[in-house]
C-alpha positions in Angstrom: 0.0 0.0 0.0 1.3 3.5 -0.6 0.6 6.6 0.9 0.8 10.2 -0.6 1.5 12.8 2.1 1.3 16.4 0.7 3.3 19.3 2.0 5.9 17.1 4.0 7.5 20.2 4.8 4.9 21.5 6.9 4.2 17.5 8.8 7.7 17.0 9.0 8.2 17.5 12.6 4.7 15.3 13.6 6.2 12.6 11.2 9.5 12.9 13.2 8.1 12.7 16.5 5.7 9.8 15.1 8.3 7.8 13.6 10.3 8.0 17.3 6.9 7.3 19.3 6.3 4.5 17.3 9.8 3.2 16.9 9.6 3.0 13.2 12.0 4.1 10.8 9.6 4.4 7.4 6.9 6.8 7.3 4.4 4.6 6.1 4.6 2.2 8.8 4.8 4.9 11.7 1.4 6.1 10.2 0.0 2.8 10.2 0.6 2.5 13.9 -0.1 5.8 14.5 -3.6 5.3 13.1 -4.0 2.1 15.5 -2.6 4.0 18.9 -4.9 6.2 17.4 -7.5 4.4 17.9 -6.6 2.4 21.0 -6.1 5.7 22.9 -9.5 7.3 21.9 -11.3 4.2 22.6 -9.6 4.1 26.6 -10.4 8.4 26.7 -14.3 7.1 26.1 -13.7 4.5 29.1 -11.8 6.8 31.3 -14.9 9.9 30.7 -17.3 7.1 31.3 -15.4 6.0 34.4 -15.3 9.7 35.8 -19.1 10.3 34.9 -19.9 7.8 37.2 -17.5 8.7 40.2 -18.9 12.3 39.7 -22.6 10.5 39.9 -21.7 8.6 43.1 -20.2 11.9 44.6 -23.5 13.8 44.1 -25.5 10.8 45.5 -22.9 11.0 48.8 -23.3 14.5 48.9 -26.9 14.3 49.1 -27.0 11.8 51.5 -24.8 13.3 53.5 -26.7 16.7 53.3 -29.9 14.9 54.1 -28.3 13.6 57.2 -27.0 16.9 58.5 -30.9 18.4 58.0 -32.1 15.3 59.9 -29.9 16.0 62.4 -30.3 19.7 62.9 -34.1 19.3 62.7 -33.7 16.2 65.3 -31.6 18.4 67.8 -33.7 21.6 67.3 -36.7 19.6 68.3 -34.7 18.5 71.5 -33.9 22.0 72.8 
């Protein structure tokens, strides 16, 4: 398979940096795993949001249980005094 990359002047730095993060020497095959690190990294981003949507869920639920508890208990003491 070949690839045409236009203006390799301007990419030439990303396709640097890509060639070392992917330990590949050709272009082509940097881009390849790129694509696929690519990929793999959006995919755990969608796991990790979906992670932190739920902690921030179970916070809220604490928090309003814990706020329910303090009116209890103010209300419970106030009708002490």
């Amino acid at each position: 398979m070949a690839i045409t990359i236009r203006n390799v002047d301007k990419h030439y730095y990303m396709i640097e940096d890509l060639k070392q993060l992917t330990n590949n020497k050709v272009t082509t095959k940097a881009l390849i795993k790129g694509g696929y690190m690519a990929v793999k990294l959006g995919n755990q981003l969608k796991e990790e949001q979906a992670a932190h949507q739920q902690t921030k869920d179970e916070l809220l639920k604490l928090k309003e249980v814990v706020s329910n508890y303090l009116h209890h208990h103010n209300a419970l003491a106030n009708s002490i005094k």
